[in-house]
N, CA and C of each residue as an Amber inpcrd file, in Angstrom:
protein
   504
 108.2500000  93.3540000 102.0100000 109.1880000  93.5010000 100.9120000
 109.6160000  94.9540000 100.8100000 110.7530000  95.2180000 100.7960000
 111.2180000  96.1690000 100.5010000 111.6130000  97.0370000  99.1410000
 110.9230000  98.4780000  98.8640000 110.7350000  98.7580000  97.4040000
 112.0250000  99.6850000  97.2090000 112.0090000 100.2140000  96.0550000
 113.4350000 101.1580000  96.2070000 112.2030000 102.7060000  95.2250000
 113.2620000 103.5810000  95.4880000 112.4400000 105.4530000  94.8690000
 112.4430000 104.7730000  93.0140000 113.1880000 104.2010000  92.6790000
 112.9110000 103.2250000  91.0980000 112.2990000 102.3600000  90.9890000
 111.8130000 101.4860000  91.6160000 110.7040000 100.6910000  92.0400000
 109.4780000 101.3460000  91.7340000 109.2980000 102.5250000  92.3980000
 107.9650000 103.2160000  92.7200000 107.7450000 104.2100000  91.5770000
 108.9800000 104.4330000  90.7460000 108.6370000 105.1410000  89.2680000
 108.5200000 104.0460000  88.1550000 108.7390000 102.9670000  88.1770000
 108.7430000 101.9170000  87.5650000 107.3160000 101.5620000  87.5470000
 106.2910000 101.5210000  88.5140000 105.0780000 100.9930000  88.5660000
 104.0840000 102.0690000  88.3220000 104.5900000 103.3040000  88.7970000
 103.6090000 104.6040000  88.1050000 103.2240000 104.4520000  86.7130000
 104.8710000 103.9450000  86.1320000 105.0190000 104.2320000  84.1380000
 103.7990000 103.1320000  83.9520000 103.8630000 102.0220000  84.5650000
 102.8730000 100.8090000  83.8730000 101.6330000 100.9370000  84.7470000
 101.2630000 101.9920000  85.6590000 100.1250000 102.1090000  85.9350000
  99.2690000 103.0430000  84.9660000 100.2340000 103.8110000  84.7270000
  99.9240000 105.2690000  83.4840000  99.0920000 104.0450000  82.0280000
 100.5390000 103.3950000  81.7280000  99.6960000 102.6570000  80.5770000
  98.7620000 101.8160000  80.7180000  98.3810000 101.0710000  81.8010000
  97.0880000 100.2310000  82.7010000  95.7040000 101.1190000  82.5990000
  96.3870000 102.3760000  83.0640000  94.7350000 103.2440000  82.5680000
  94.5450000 103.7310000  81.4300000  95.5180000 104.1430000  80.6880000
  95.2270000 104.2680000  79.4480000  94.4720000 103.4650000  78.4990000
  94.8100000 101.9240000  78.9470000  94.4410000 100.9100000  77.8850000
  92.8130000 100.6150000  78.3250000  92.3840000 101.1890000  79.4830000
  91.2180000 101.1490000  80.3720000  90.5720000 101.9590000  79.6040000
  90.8380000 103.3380000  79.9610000  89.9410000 104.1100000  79.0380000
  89.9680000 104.2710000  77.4890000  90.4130000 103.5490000  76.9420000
  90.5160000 103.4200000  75.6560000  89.3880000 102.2130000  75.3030000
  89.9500000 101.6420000  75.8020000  88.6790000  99.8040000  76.1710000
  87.2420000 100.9100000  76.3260000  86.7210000 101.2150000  77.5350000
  85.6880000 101.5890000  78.0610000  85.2840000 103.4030000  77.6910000
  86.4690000 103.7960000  77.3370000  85.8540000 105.0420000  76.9530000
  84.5410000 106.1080000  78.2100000  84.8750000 105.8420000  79.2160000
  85.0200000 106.6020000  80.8000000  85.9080000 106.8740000  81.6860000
  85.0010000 107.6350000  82.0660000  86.2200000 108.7690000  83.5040000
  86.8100000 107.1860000  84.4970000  87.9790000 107.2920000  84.7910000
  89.1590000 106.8580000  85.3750000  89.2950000 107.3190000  86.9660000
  88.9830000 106.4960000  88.4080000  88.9920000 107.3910000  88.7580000
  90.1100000 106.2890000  89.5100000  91.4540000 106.8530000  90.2420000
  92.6870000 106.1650000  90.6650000  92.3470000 106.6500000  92.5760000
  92.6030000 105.4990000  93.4280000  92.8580000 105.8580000  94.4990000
  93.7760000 105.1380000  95.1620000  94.2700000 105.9080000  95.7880000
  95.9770000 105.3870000  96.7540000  95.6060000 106.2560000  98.3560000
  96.3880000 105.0350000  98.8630000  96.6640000 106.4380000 100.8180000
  97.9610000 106.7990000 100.3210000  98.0360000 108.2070000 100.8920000
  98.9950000 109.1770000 100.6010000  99.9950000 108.6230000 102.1210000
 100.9990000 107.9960000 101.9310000 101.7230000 107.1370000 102.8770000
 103.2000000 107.1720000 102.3450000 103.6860000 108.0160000 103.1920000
 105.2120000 108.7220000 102.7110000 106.3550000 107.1300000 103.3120000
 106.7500000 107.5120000 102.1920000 108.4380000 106.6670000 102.4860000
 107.8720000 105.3600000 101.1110000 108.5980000 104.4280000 101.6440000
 108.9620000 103.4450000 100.5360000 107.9690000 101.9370000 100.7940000
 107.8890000 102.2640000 101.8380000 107.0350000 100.6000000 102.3440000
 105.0950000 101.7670000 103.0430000 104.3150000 101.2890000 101.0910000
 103.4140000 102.0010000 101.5080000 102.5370000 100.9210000 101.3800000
 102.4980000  99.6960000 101.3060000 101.5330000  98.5290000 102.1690000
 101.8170000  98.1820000 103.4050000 100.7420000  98.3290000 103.7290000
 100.8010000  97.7250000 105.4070000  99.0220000  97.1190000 106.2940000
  98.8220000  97.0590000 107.0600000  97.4920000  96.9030000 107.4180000
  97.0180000  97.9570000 107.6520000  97.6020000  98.9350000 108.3780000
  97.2900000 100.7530000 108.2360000  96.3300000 101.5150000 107.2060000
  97.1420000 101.0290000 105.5660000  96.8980000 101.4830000 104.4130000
  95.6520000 100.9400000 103.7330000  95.6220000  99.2600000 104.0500000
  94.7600000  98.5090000 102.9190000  93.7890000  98.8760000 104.1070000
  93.5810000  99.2750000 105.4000000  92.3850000  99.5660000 106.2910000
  91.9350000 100.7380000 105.8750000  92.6570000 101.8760000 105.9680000
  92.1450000 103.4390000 105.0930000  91.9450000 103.2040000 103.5460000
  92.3650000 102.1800000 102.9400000  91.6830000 102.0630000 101.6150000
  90.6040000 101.7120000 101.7160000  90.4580000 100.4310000 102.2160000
  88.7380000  99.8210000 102.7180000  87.9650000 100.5160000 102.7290000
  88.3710000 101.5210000 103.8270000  87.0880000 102.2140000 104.5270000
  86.7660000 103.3340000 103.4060000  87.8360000 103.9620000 102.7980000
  87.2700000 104.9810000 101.7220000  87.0490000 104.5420000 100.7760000
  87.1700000 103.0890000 100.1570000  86.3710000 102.6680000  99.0330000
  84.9110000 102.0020000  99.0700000  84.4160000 101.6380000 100.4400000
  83.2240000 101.8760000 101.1370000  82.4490000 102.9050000 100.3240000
  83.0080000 104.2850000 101.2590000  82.5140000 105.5830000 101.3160000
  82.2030000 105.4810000  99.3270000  83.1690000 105.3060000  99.0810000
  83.2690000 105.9090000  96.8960000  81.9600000 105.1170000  96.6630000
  82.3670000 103.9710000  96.6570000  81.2230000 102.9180000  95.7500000
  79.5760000 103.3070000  96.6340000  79.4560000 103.8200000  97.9790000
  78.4750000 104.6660000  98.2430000  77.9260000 105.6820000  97.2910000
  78.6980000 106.5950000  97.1920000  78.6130000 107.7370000  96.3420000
  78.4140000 107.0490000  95.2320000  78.9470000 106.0750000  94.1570000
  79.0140000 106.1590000  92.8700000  77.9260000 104.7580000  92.8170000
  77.8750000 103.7500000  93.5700000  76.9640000 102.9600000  93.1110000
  76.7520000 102.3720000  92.3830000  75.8550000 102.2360000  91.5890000
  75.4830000 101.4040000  90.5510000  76.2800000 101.9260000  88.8530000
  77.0010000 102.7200000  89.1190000  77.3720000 104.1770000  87.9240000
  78.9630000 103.5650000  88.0130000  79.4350000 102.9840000  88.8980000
  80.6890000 102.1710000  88.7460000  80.8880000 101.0010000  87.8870000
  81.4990000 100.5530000  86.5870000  81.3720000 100.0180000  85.7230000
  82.4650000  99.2110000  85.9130000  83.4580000  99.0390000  86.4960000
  85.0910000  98.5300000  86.8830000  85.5900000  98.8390000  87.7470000
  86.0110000  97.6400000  88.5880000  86.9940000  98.1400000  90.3830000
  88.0660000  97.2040000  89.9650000  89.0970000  97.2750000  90.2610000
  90.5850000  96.3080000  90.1680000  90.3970000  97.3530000  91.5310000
  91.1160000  96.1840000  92.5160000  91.9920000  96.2360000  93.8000000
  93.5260000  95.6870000  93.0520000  94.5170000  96.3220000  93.7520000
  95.7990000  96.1510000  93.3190000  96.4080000  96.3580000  94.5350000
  97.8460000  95.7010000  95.0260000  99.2370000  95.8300000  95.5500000
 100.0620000  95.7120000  94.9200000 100.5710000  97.2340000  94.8960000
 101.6590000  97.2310000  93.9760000 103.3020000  97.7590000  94.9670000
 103.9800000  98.5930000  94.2760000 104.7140000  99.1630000  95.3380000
 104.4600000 100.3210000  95.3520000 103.1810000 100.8460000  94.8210000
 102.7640000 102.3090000  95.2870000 101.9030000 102.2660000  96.2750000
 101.6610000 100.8920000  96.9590000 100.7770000 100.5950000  97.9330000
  99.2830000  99.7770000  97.4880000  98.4750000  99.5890000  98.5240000
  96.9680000  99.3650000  97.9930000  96.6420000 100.2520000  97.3440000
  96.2170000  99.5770000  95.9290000  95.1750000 101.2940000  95.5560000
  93.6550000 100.5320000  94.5610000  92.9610000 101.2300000  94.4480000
  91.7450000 100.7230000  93.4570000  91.8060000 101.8530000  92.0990000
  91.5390000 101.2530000  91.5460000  90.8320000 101.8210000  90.1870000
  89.8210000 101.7730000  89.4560000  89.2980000 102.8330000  89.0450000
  87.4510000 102.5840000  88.9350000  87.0240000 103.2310000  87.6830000
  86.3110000 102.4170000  86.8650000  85.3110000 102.8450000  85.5520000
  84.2050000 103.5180000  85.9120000  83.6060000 104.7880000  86.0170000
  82.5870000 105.1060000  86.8160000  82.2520000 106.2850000  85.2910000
  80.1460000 105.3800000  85.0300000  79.4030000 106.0530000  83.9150000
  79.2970000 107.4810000  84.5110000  80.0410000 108.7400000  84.4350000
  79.5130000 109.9630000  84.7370000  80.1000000 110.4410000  84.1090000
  79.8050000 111.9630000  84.2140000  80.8920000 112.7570000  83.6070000
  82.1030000 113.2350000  84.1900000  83.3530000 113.2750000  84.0100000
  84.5470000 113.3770000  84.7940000  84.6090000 114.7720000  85.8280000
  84.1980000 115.9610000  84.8740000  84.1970000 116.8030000  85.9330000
  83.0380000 116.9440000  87.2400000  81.9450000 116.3980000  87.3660000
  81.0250000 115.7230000  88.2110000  81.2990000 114.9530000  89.3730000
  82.4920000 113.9180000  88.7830000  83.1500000 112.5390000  89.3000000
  83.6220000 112.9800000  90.1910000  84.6610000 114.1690000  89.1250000
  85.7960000 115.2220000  90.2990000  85.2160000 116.1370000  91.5980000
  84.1330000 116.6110000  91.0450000  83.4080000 117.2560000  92.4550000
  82.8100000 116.3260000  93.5140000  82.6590000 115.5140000  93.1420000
  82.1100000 115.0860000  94.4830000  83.4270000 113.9650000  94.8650000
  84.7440000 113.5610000  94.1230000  85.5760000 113.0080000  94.4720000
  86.1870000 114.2800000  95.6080000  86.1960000 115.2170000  95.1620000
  86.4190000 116.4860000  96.5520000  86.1100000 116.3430000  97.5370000
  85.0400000 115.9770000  97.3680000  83.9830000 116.2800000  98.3900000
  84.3840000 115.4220000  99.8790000  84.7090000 113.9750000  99.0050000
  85.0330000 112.1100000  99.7510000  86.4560000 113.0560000 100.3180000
  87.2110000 113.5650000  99.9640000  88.4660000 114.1350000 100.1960000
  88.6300000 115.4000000 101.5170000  87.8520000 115.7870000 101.1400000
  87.3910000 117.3870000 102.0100000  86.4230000 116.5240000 103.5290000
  85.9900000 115.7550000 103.1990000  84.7560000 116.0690000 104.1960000
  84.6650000 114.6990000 105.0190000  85.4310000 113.3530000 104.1520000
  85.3970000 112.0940000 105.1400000  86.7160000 112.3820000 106.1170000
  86.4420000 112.1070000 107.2900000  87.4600000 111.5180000 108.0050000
  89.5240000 111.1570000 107.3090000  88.7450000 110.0940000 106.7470000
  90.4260000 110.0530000 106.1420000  90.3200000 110.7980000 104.8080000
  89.2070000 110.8830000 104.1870000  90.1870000 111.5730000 103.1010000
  91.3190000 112.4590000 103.0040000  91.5690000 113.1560000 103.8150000
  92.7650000 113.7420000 103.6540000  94.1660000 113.1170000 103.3630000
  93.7430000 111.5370000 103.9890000  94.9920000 110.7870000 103.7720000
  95.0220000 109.8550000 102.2740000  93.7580000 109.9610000 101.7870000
  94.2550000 109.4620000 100.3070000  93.9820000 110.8330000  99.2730000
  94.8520000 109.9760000  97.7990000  94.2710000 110.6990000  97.0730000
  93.5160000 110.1750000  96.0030000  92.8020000 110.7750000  95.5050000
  91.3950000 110.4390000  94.1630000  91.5640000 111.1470000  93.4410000
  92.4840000 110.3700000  92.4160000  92.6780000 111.2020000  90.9070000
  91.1900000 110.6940000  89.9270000  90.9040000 111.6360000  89.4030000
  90.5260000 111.6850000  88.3900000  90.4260000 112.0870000  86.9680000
  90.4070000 111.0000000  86.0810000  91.3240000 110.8400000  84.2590000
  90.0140000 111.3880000  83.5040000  90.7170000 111.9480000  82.4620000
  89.1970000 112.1890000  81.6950000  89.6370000 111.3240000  80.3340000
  88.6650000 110.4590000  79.8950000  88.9630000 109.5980000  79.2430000
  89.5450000 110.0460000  77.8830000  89.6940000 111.3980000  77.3950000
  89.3490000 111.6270000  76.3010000  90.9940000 112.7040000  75.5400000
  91.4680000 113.1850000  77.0600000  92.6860000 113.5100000  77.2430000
  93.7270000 112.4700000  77.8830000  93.1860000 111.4660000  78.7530000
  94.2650000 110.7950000  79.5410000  94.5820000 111.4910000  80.6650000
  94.3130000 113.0190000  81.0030000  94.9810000 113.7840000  81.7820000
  93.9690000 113.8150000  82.9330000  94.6840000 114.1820000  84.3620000
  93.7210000 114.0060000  85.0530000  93.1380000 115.2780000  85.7270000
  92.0240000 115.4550000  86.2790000  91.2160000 116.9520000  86.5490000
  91.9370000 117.4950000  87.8570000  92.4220000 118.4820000  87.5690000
  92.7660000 119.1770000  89.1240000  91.8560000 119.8500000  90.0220000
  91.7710000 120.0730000  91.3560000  91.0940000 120.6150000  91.8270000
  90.9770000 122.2480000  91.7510000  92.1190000 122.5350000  91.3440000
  92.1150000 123.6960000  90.8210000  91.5340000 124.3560000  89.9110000
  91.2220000 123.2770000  88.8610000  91.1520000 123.7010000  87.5630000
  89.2080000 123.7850000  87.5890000  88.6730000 123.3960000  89.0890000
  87.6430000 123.3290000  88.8470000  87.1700000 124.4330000  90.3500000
  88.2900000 125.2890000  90.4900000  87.8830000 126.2370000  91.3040000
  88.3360000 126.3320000  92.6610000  88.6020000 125.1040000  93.1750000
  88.8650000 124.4710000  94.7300000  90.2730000 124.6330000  95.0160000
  90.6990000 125.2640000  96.1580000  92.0650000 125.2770000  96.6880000
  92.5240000 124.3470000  96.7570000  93.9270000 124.6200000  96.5370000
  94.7630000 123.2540000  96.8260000  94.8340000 122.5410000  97.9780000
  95.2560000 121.2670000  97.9460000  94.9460000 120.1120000  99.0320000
  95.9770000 121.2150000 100.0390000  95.5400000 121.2190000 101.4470000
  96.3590000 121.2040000 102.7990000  96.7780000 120.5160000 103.2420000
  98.0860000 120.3760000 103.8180000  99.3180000 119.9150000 104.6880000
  98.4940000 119.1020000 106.1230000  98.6680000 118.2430000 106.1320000
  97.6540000 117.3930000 107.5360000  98.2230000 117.7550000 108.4250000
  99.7600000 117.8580000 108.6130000  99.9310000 118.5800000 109.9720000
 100.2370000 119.8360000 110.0270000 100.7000000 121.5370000 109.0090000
 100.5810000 122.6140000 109.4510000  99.4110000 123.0240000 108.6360000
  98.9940000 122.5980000 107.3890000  97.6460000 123.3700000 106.9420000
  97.9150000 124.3990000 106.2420000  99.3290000 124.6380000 105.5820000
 100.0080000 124.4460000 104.4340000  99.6370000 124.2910000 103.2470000
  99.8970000 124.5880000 102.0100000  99.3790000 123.7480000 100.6650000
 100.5490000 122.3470000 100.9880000  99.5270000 121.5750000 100.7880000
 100.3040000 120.0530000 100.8510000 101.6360000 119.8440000  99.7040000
 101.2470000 120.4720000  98.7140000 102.6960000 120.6810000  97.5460000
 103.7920000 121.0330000  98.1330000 103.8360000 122.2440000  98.9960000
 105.0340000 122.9010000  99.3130000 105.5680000 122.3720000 100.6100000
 104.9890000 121.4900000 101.5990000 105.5740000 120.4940000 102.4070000
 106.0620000 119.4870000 101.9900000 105.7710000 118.8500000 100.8300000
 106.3360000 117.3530000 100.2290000 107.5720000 118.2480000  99.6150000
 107.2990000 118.9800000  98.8640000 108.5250000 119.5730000  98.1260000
 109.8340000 120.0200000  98.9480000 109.1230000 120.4870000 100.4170000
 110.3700000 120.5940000 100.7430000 110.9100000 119.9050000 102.3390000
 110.2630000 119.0660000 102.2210000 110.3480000 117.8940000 103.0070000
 109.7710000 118.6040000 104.5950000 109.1410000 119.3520000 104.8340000
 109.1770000 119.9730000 105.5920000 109.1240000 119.4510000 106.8640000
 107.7890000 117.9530000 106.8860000 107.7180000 117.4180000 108.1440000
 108.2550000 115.8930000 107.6600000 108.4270000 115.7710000 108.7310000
 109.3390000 114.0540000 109.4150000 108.5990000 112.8050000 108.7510000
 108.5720000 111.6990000 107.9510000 108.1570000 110.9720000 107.8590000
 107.2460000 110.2460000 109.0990000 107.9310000 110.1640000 110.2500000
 107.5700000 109.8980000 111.6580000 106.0300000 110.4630000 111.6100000
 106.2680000 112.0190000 111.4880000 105.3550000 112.8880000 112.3060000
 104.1760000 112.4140000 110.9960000 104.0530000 112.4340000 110.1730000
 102.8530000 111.7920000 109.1290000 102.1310000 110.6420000 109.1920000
 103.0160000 109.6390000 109.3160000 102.7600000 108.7040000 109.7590000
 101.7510000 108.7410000 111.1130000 102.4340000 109.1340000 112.3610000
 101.6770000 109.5820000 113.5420000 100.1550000 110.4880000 113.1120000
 100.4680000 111.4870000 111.7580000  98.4630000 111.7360000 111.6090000
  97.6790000 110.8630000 111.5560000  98.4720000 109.7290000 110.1100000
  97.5000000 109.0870000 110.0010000  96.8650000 107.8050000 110.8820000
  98.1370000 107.5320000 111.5650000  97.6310000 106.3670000 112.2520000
  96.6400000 107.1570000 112.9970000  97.3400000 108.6060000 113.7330000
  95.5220000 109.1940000 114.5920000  94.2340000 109.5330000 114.0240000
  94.5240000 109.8340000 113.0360000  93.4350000 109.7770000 111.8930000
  92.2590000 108.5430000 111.8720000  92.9340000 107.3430000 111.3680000
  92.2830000 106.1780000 111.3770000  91.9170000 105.7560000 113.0630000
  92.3260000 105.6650000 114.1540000  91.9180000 105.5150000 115.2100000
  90.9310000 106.4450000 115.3370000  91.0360000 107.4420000 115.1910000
  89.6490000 108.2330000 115.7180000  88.7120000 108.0270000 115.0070000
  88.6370000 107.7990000 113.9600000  87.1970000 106.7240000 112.8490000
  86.8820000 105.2720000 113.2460000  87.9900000 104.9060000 113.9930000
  87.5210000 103.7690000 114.7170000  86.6200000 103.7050000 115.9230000
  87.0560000 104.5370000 116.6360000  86.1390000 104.9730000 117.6520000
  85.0890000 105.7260000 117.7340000  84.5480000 106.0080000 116.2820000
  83.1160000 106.6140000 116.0250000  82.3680000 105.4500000 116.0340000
């Protein structure tokens, strides 16, 4: 199915209020994950496979301290969303960590909400440089912003990305 750039702001707005009504219900950290999968058609078997495998890796890390998983397809792609008993800035460090140090993390991202603002923790705000560009190594902001690399050529990380975790 084919989505349109209003499509994909259309499902953010009612994902925004989806977690809101979450942490309001449950009153815990929020933690949102998506593959970072440029263009408009971000389901595919590619995506819901790098979701798999890094929601593996999370519910490793978080365990028994995970209180709520929804799997969703939306048109922002596969993504999960998770009730997890900790404290948010905690959540956020070691959500870094799944980001920095697995294999694909680089290709998703793991927001994390603090139940109490709605707003979600930056990595910044807790000391850590900003995410890098997968193919120049870049702050990843200032390549999306200015389109710098090819949809093509991203695509081509991640699919090499996920193949080489296959072959571990």
């Amino acid at each position: 199915m084919g989505y349109t750039a209003e499509d994909l702001l259309n499902e953010r707005e009612k994902r925004v209020i989806l977690q809101q009504n979450i942490m309001l219900v449950h009153k815990k950290p929020l933690v949102f994950i998506r593959v970072n999968y440029p263009g408009l058609n971000k389901t595919n078997p590619l995506t819901e496979k790098i979701l798999k495998a890094i929601d593996k890796c999370v519910s490793d890390v978080f365990g028994n301290k995970i209180r709520l998983k929804i799997y969703r397809i939306t048109s922002e792609g596969p993504n999960i969303t998770m009730v997890i008993d900790m404290e948010a800035m905690e959540i956020k460090k070691l959500t870094i960590e799944i980001e920095d140090k697995n294999s694909l993390g680089r290709c998703v991202d793991i927001d994390v909400y603090n139940p109490n603002t709605f707003m979600s923790i930056s990595r910044t705000s807790l000391g850590y440089a900003p995410r890098k560009c997968y193919i120049c190594n870049d702050i990843a902001q200032n390549c999306i912003r200015n389109k710098k690399h090819t949809i093509s050529s991203v695509i081509e990380y991640i699919n090499k990305s996920y193949k080489e975790v296959k072959e571990i």
